[in-house]
N, C-alpha and C positions, 0 to 999 in steps of 0.2 A: 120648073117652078122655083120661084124665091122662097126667101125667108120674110114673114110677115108678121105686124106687130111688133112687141118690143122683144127686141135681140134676147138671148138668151143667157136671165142672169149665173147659168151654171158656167158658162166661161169663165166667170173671176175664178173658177178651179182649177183652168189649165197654166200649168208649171212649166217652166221655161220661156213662156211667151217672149219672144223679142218684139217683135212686128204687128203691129196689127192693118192691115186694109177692108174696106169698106167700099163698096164701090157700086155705081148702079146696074152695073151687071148681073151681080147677084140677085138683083131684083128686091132689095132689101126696103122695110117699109115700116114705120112705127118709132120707138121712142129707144133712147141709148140707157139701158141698165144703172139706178143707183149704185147695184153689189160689187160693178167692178171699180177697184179699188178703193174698198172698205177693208179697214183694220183687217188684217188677216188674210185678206187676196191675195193668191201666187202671181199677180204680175210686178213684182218686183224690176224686175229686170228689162221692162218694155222701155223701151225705149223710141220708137216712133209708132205715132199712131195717124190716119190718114182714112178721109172720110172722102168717098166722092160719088154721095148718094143726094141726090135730089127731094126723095119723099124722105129722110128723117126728120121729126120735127121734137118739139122742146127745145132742152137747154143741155149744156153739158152736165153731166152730174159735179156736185161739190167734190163727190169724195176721187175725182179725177186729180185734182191736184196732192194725191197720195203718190201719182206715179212720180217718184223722185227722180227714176235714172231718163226721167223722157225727155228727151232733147230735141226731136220734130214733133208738132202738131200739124197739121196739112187739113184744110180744108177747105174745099173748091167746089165749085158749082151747087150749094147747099145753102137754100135762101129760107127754109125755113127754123134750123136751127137759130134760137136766138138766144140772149142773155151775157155774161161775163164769160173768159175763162177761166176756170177756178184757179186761187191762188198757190 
């Protein structure tokens, strides 16, 4: 079984994050979290994040352009995500 609906925003909790992947194997379905990185999230330190799910849909969140140290964004085979990527 996947993960269904929107990802879960207790992740902007976890500390150390370097990485994040997404991928449709997980079988993952639903919408990407405004909470991660909002003022006070521990993903300071992420620095690639990488989406290769088919059913996410919306937009990126704004408060994604808090991730300062992220230097890949990767996202591939993902036609319903749509909008800017935050600045």
């Amino acid at each position: 079984s996947g993960i269904s609906g929107t990802l879960p925003a207790s992740w902007a909790n976890l500390t150390g994050l370097f990485q994040l992947a997404i991928t449709e194997a997980l079988g993952v379905t639903g919408t990407l979290p405004m909470e991660w990185g909002l003022n006070g999230a521990a993903w300071t330190n992420i620095f690639q994040i990488q989406i290769h799910a088919l059913s996410l849909s919306g937009t990126l969140p704004p408060s994604w352009g808090n991730f300062t140290a992220l230097s890949q964004l990767v996202i591939r085979t993902n036609f319903e995500l749509k909008g800017p990527i935050p600045a």
